[in-house]
C-alpha positions as CSV (number, residue, x, y, z in Angstrom):
1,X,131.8,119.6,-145.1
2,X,129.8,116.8,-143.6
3,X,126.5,117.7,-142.5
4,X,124.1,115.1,-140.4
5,X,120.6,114.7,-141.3
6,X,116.9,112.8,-139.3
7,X,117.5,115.2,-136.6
8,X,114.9,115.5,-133.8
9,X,114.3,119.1,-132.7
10,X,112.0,121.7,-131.4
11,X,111.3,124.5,-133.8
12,X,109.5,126.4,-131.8
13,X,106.3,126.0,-133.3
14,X,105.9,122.2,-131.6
15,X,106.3,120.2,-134.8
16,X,109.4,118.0,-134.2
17,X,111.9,116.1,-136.1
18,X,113.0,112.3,-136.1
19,X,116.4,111.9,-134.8
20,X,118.4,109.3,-136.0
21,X,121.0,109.0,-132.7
22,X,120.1,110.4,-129.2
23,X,123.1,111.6,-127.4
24,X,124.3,109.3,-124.8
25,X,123.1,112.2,-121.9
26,X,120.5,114.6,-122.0
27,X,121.7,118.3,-121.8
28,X,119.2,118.9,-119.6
29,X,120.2,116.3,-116.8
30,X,122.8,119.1,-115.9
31,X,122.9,119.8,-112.6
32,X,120.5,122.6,-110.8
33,X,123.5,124.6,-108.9
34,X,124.7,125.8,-112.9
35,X,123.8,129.1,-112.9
36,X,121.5,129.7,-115.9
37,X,124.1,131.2,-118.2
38,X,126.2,128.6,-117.6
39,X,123.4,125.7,-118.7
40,X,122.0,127.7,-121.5
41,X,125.8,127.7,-123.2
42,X,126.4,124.4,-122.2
43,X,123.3,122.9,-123.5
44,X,123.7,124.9,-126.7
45,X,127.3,123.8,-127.1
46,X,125.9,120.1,-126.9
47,X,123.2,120.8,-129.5
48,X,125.6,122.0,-132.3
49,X,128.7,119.2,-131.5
50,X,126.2,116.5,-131.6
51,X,124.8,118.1,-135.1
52,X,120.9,119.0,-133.9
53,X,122.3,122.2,-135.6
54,X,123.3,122.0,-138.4
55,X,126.2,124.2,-140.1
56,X,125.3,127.4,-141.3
57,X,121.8,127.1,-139.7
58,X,120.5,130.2,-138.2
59,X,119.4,130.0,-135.2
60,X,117.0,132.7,-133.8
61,X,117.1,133.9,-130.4
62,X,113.8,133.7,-129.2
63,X,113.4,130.2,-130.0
64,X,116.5,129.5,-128.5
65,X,115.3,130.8,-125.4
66,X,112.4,128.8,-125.0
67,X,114.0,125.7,-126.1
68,X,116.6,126.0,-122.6
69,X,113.4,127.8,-120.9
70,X,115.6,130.9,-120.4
71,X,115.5,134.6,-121.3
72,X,117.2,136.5,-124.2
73,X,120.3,137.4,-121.9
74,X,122.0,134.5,-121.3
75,X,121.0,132.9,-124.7
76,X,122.9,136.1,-126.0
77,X,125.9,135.8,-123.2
78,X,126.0,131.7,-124.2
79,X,126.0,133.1,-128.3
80,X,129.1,135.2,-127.8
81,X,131.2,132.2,-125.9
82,X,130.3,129.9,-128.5
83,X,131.9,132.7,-131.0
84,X,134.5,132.6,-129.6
85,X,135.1,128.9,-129.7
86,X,133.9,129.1,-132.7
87,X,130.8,126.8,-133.3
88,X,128.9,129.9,-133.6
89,X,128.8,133.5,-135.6
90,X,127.0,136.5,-134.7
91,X,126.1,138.8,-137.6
92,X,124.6,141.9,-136.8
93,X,120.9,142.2,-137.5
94,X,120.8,138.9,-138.9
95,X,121.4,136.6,-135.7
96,X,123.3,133.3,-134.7
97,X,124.4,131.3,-137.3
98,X,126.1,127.9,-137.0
99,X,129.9,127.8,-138.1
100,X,130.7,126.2,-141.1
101,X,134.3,124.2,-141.2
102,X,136.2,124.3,-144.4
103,X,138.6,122.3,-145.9
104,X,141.1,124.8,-145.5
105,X,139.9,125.3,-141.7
106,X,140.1,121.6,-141.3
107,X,143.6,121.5,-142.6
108,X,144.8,124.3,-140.3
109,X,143.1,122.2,-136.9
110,X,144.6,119.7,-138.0
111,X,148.5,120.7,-138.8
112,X,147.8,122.4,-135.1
113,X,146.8,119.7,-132.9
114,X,149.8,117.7,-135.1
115,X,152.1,120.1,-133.2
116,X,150.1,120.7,-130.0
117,X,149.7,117.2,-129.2
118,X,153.1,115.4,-130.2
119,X,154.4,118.3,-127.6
120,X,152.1,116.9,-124.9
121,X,153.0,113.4,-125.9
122,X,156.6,114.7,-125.5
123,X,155.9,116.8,-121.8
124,X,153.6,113.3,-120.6
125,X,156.6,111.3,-121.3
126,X,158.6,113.5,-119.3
127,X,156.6,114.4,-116.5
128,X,154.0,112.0,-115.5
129,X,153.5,111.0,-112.4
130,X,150.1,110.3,-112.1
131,X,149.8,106.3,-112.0
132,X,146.2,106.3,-111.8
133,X,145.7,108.7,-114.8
134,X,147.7,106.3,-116.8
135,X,146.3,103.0,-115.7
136,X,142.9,105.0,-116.7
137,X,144.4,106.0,-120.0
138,X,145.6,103.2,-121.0
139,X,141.9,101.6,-120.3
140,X,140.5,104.1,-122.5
141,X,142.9,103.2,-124.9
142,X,141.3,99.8,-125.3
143,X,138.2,101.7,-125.8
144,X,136.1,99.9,-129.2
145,X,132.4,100.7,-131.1
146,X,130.2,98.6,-133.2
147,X,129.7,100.0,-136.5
148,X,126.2,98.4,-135.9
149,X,125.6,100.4,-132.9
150,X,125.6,104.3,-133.0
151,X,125.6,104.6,-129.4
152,X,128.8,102.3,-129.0
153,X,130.4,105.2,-131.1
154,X,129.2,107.9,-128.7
155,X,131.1,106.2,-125.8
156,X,134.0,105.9,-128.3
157,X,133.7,109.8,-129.1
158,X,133.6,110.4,-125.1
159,X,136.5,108.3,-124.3
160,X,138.7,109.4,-127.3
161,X,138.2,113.0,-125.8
162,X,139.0,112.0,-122.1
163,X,142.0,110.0,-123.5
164,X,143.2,113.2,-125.4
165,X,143.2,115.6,-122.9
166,X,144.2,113.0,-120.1
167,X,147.4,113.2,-122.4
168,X,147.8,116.6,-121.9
169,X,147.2,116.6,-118.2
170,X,150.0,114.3,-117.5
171,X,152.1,116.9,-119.0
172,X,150.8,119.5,-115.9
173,X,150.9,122.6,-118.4
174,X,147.4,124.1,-118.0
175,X,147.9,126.0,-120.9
176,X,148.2,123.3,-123.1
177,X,145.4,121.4,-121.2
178,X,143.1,124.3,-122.1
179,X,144.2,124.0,-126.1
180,X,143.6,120.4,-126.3
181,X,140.2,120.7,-124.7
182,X,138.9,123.8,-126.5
183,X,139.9,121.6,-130.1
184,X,138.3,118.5,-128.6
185,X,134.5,120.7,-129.5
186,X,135.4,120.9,-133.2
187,X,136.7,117.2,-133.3
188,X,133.5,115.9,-131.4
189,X,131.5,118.0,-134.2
190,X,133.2,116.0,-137.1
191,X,133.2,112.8,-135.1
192,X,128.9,112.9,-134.4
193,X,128.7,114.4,-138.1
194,X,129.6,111.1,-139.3
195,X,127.5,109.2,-137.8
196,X,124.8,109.8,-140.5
197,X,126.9,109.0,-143.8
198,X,127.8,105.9,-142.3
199,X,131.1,106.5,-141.8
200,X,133.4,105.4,-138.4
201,X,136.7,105.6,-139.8
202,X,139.3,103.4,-137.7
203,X,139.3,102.1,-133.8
204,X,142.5,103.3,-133.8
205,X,143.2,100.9,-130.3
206,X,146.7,100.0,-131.5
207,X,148.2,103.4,-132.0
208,X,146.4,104.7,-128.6
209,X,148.3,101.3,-127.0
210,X,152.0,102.5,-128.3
211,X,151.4,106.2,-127.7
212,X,150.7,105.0,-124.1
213,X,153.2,102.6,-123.7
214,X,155.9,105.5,-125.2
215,X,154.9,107.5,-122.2
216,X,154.9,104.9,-119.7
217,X,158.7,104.2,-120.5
218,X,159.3,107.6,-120.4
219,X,160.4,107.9,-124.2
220,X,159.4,111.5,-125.2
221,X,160.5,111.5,-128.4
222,X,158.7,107.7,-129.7
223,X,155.7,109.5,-127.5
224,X,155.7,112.5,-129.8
225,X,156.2,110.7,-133.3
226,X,153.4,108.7,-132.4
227,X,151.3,111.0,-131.4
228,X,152.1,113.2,-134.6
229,X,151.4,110.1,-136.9
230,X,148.3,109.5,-135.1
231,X,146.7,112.7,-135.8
232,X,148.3,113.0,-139.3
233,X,147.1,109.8,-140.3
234,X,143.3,110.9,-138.9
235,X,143.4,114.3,-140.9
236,X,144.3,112.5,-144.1
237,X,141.3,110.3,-143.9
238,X,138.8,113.1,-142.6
239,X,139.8,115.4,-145.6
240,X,139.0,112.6,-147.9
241,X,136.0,112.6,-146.3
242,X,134.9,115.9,-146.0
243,X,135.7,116.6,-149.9
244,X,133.9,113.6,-150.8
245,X,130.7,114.5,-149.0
246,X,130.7,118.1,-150.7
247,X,131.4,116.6,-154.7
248,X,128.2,114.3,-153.6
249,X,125.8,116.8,-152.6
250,X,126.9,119.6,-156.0
């Protein structure tokens, strides 16, 4: 799988490494009132989306306590909610280890958020009646990068994220909210991991414009092809991807 390299981090010795892109906001500008569990797992979560870990790094917990200036506890809490959202596994003995994705695990997200997201294409079209959510989806929509400019693709990331699970809220099914947002960590991960082989794949601005207007003229069914294709058509070219990037680096 893709892997992202000229990272800057704190070992926990001091010595530091150069980091090709800075995310867009530090973790640590998260507000005081977060309890410390809560910032510890949400700082963490940032680090491994955005590829400061890498996959299948272990990760000790001491250091990772004094990197979020915390104590073992809440590192450990933050480890076991990460498991379970799987960016992280715990092996007994061993410690934390970043979560590989396969090919075959890519294929599976994939076929799912197919299916998950055509449906809340389908319930948007339906059920929307949230005219400011739409106007501000169909902004996003419009939403390009520069290949030039790696931070131009971190808004992109952002807003493709905000205008997937907007999708899904204009559906109001919180269950399926929930599903889109928890996949939305693994397809940030893949998105950031590209940004050091070079690749951006497509502004996909036109099919985000007709999944949009589907939904505005209440067609359910032209919302939910679309939708389908759209994620289809991004699987196909991330595979490619991903396999490529392994037969390179064996």
């Amino acid at each position: 799988m893709m892997t992202r390299s000229n990272k800057t981090r704190d070992n926990g010795s001091g010595t530091r490494r150069s980091l090709s892109v800075q995310a867009k906001t530090s973790p640590n500008s998260l507000r005081q009132s977060l309890s410390l569990g809560e910032r510890i797992y949400r700082q963490l979560k940032h680090d491994i989306i955005r590829g400061i870990f890498q996959q299948g790094e272990a990760i000790n917990e001491k250091v990772l306590a004094n990197r979020y200036r915390g104590s073992r506890t809440p590192v450990r809490e933050a480890a076991m909610r990460l498991q379970q959202e799987g960016l992280l596994r715990i092996v007994p003995n061993k410690g934390y280890f970043v979560s590989h994705l396969t090919i075959h695990e890519l294929n599976e997200m994939y076929e799912y958020r197919a299916e998950l997201e055509g449906f809340c294409a389908d319930l948007a079209a339906r059920r929307w009646s949230d005219q400011s959510l739409l106007e501000k989806l169909a902004s996003l929509a419009h939403t390009k990068y520069r290949t030039s400019d790696p931070l131009s693709y971190q808004h992109f990331i952002e807003a493709d994220t905000e205008f997937h699970v907007g999708i899904a809220r204009l559906g109001h099914n919180r269950l399926v909210v929930r599903a889109v947002a928890d996949l939305r960590c693994q397809m940030e991960r893949i998105m950031f991991a590209a940004i050091d082989i070079g690749y951006y794949g497509e502004v996909p601005t036109l099919e985000h414009e007709e999944i949009i207007e589907a939904i505005r003229r209440r067609d359910p069914s032209a919302a939910h092809r679309l939708m389908f294709d759209h994620i289809v058509g991004s699987k196909e070219k991330v595979l490619r991807l991903a396999a490529g990037g392994r037969s390179s680096r064996s």
